[in-house]
matplotlib code that plots the C-alpha trace (Angstrom):
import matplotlib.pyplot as plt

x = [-1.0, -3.1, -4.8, -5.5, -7.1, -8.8, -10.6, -11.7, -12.9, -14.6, -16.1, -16.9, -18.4, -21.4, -24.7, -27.5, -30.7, -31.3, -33.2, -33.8, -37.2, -38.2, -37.9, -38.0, -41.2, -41.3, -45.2, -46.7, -45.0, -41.8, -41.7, -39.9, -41.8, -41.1, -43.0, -42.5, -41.1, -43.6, -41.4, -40.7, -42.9, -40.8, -43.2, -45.9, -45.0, -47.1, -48.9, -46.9, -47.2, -47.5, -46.2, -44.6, -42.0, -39.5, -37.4, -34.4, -31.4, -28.1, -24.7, -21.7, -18.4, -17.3, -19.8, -22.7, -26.6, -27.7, -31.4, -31.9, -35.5, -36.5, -39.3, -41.2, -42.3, -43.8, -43.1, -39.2, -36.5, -33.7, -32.8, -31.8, -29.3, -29.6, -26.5, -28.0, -26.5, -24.8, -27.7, -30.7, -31.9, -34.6, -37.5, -37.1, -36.6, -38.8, -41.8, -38.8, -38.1, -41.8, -41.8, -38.2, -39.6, -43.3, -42.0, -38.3, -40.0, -37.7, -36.9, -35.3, -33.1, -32.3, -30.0, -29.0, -25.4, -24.1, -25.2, -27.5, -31.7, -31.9, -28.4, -25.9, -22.5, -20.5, -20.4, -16.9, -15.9, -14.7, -17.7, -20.0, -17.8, -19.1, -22.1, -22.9, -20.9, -23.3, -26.5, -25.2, -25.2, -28.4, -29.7, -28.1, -29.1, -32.4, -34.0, -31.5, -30.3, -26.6, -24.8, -25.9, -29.4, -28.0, -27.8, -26.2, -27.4, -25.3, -26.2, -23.1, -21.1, -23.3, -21.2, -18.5, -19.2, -21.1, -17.5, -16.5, -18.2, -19.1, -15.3, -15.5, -18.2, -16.9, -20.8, -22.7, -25.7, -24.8, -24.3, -25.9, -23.7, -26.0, -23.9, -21.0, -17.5, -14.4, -13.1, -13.5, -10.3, -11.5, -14.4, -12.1, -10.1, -9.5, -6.7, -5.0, -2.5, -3.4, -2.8, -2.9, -5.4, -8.2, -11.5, -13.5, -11.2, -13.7, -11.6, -9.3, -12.4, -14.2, -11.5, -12.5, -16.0, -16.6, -20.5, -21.8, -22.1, -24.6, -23.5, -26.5, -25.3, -26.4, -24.6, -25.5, -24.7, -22.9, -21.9, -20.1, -18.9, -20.5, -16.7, -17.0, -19.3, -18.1, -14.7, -16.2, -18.1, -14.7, -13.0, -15.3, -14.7, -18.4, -19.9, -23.7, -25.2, -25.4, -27.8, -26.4, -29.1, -29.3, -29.7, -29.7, -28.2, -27.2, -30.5, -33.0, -32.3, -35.3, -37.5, -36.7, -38.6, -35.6, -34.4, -36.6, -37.3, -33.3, -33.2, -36.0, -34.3, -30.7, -32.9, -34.7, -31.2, -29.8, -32.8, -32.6, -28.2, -27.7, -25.0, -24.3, -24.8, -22.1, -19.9, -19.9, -19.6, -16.6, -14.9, -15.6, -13.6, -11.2, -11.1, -11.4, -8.5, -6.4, -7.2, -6.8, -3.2, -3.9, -4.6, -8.2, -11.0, -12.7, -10.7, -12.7, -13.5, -17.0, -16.7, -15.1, -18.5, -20.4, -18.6, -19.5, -22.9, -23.0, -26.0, -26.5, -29.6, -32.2, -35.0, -38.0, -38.4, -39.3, -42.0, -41.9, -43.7, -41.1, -42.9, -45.8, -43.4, -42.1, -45.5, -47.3, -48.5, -48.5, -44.9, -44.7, -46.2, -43.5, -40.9, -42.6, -42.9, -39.5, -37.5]
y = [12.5, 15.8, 15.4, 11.9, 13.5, 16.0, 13.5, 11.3, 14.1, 15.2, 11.7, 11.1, 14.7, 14.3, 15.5, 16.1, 17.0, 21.1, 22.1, 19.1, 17.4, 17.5, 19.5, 19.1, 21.1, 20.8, 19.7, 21.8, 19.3, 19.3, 16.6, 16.6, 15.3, 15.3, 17.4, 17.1, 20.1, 21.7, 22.1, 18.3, 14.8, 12.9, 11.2, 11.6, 11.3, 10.1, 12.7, 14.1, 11.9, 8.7, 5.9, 4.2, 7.0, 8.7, 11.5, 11.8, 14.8, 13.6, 15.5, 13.6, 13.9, 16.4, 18.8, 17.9, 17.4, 14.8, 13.6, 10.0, 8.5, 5.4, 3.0, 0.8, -2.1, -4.3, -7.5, -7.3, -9.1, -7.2, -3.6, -2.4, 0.6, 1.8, 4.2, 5.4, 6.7, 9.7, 11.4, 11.0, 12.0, 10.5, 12.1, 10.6, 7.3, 7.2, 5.1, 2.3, 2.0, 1.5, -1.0, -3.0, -2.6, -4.3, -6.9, -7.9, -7.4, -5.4, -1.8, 0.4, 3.2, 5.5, 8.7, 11.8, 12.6, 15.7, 18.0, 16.0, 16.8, 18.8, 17.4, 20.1, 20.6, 19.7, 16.0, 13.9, 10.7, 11.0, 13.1, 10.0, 7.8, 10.1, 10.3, 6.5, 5.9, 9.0, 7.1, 3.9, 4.9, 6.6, 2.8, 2.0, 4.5, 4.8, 1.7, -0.7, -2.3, -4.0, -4.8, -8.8, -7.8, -5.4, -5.4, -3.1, -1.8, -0.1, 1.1, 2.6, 5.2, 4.1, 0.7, 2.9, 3.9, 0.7, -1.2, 1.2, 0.4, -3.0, -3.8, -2.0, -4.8, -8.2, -9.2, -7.8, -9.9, -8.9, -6.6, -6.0, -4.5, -3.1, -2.4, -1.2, 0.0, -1.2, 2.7, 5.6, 5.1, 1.7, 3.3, 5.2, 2.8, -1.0, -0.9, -3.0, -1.3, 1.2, 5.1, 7.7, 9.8, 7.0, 7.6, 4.7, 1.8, -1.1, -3.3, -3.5, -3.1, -5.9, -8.4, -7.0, -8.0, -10.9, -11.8, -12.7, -10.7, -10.6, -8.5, -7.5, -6.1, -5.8, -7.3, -4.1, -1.4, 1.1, 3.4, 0.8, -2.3, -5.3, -6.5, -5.1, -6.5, -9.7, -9.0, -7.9, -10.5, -13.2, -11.3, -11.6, -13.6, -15.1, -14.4, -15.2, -16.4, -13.3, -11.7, -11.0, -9.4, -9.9, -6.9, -4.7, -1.0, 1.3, 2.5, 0.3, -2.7, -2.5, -3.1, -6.9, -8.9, -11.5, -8.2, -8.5, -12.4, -12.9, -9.8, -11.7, -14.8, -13.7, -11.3, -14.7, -16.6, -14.2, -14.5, -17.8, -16.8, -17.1, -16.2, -19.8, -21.2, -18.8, -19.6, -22.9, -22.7, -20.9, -23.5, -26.3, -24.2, -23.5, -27.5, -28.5, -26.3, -27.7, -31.4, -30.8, -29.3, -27.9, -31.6, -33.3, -32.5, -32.2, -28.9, -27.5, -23.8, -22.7, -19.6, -21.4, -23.7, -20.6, -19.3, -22.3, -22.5, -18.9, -18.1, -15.8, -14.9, -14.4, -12.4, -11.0, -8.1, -5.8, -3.7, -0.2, 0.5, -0.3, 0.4, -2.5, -4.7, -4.6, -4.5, -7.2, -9.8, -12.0, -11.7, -11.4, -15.0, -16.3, -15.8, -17.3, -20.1, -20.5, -19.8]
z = [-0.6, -0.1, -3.8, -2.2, 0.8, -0.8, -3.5, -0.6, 1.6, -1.3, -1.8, 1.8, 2.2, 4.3, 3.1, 6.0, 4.0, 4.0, 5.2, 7.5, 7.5, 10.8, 14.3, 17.3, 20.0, 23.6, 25.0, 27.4, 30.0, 28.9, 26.7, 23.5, 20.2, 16.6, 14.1, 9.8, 8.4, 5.9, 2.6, 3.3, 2.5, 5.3, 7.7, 10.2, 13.7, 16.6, 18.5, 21.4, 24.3, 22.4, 24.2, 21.3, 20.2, 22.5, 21.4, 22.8, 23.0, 24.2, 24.8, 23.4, 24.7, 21.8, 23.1, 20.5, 21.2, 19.5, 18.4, 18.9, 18.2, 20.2, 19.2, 22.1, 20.8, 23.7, 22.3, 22.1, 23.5, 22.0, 20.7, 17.1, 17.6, 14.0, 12.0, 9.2, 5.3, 5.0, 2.6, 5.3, 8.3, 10.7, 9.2, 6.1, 8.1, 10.2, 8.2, 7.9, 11.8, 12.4, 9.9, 11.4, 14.9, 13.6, 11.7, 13.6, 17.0, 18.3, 20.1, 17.6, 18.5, 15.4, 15.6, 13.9, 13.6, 14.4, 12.4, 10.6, 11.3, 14.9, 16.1, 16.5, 15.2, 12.2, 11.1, 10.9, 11.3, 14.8, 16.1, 14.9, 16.9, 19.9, 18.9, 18.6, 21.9, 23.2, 22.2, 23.4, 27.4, 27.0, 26.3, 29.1, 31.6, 30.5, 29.5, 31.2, 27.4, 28.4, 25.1, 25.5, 24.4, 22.0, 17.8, 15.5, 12.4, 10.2, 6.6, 4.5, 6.1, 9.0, 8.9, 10.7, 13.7, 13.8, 14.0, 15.7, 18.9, 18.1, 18.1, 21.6, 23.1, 23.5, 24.7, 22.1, 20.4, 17.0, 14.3, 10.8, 8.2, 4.9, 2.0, 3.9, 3.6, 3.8, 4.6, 2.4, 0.6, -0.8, -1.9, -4.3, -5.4, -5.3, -3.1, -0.3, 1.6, 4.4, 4.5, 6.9, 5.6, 5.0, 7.0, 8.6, 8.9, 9.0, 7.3, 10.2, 12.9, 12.1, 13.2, 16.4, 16.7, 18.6, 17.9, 14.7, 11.7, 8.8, 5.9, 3.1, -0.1, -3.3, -6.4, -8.9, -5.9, -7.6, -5.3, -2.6, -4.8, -3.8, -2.9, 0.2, 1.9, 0.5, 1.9, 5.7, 5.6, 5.1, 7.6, 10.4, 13.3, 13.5, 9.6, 9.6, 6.2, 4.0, 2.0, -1.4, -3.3, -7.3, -8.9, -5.6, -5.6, -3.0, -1.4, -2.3, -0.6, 1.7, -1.3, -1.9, 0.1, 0.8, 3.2, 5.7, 5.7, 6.0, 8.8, 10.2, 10.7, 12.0, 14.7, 15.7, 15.8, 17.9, 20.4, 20.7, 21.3, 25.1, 26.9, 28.0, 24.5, 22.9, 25.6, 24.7, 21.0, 21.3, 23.7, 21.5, 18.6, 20.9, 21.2, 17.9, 16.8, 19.8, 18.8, 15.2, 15.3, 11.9, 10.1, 11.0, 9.2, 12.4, 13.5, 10.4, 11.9, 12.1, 10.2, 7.4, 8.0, 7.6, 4.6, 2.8, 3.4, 1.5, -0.7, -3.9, -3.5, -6.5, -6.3, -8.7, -9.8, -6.4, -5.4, -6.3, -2.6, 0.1, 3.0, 1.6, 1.0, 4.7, 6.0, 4.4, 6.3, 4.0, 4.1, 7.9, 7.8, 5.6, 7.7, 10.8, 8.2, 7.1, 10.6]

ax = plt.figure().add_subplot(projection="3d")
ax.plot(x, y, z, "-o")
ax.set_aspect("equal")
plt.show()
């Protein structure tokens, strides 16, 4: 069992870039703003006092300051909390949230774990937990986002605390799992029995969720099997179509332009998701189930609907430039086309 602990923790190690590509400076009136690191060729930031960009430094209740980075976009209806890989930091992310927040109209809120970019302390697995719950009530105290107008966006290791607090919200809007884990063990190893010293336990998380879920995966990742995301994405409560991208690896699923089209979409289902209208849905399966007593075709369960209407997607051969293919508006004009 400790060899089996010591090859996940191995596995699972976390690896914040060093040195990290940003810091942090204070303006002259207190303000906190972002500035690239000079050995690095992560991304320009705003000028300090840019209305767009807020950089934030919350305390977590392990005793950690994390950084969190929160994009305005005026035009939103709801917020993207994003949990990013376990190789990155937000410097080298940052050109990707302006592009999500452009093109999904939405506020994006992107952290640094501890220890990760100018967040303090040691990463784990329970100190992202705090840190995502950390982040969470700073949306709420400070810009008023309740968990109704709320998504989560978890890439990777980033799934994990994503479940994690997502199985803590019975009202949240929804939540984005891209190419996540079922926990570290199962990264490892094909297995389906549970044991003590496994790390991020999504597999038994995301029966908790209660809003629906898209999964994106790629079918050639080799780094997190694709069977993973296909297995979250059975064993959620409320599965959204999923994106299953041909050909698709680990870390460049951003590139494809179905990513953004099919992000596109489930952001504008979910804003058209009201309170009322979920409600509802959920009593008439409650209904259904009662009236079919396990034998009508019409006690047919909705996810089971959803499952069937699943998609393999095919896609050409992607740009090399990620960042164009996000931006384009050629593209952005597509999806307003196809929703």
């Amino acid at each position: 069992m400790g060899c089996m602990f010591s090859h996940l923790a191995a596995k699972f190690a976390f690896f914040p870039p060093s040195p990290p590509t940003y810091h942090l400076t204070k303006t002259p009136d207190g303000k906190l703003s972002a500035v690239s690191s000079a050995s690095s060729s992560s991304s320009t930031f705003p000028s300090a006092g840019d209305p767009s960009l807020d950089v934030k430094v919350v305390k977590t209740r392990r005793g950690n300051k994390v950084t969190a980075f929160y994009l305005r976009n005026p035009n939103a209806r709801l917020t993207l909390l994003y949990s990013h890989g376990n190789a990155a930091d937000l410097g080298q992310l940052f050109d990707l949230f302006v592009q999500l927040k452009v093109n999904l109209r939405v506020n994006l809120m992107g952290y640094d774990y501890s220890g990760y970019g100018a967040s303090t302390g040691k990463p784990s697995e329970y100190d992202t937990y705090a840190d995502i719950e950390a982040v969470y009530e700073c949306l709420q105290t400070d810009y008023g986002v309740g968990q109704e107008d709320l998504i989560l966006y978890g890439q990777s290791v980033g799934s994990g605390p994503t479940l994690h607090l997502a199985s803590k919200l019975p009202r949240l809007r929804g939540v984005v799992l891209h190419s996540g884990i079922l926990s570290g063990l199962r990264v490892l190893c094909h297995v389906k029995f549970k044991f003590c010293c496994d790390i991020y336990s999504n597999v038994n998380k995301i029966k908790k969720v209660k809003c629906p879920v898209l999964v994106i995966h790629g079918t050639d990742d080799d780094v997190v099997n694709w069977l993973h995301g296909n297995r979250l994405w059975k064993m959620a409560k409320e599965p959204y179509e999923p994106l299953w991208i041909k050909g698709g690896g680990h870390c460049n699923l951003e590139i494809y332009p179905d990513y953004i089209r099919h992000l596109y979409r489930f952001i504008q289902d979910m804003e058209n998701t009201t309170t009322k209208s979920r409600l509802k849905k959920i009593w008439q399966e409650i209904r259904r189930r009662d009236e079919s007593t396990g034998c009508c075709s019409s006690g047919l369960d909705v996810s089971l609907a959803a499952r069937n209407r699943a998609v393999l997607v095919v896609v050409a051969v992607p740009s090399s430039n990620a960042a164009a293919a996000l931006g384009s508006q050629n593209v952005r004009n597509a999806l307003v086309g196809n929703v």
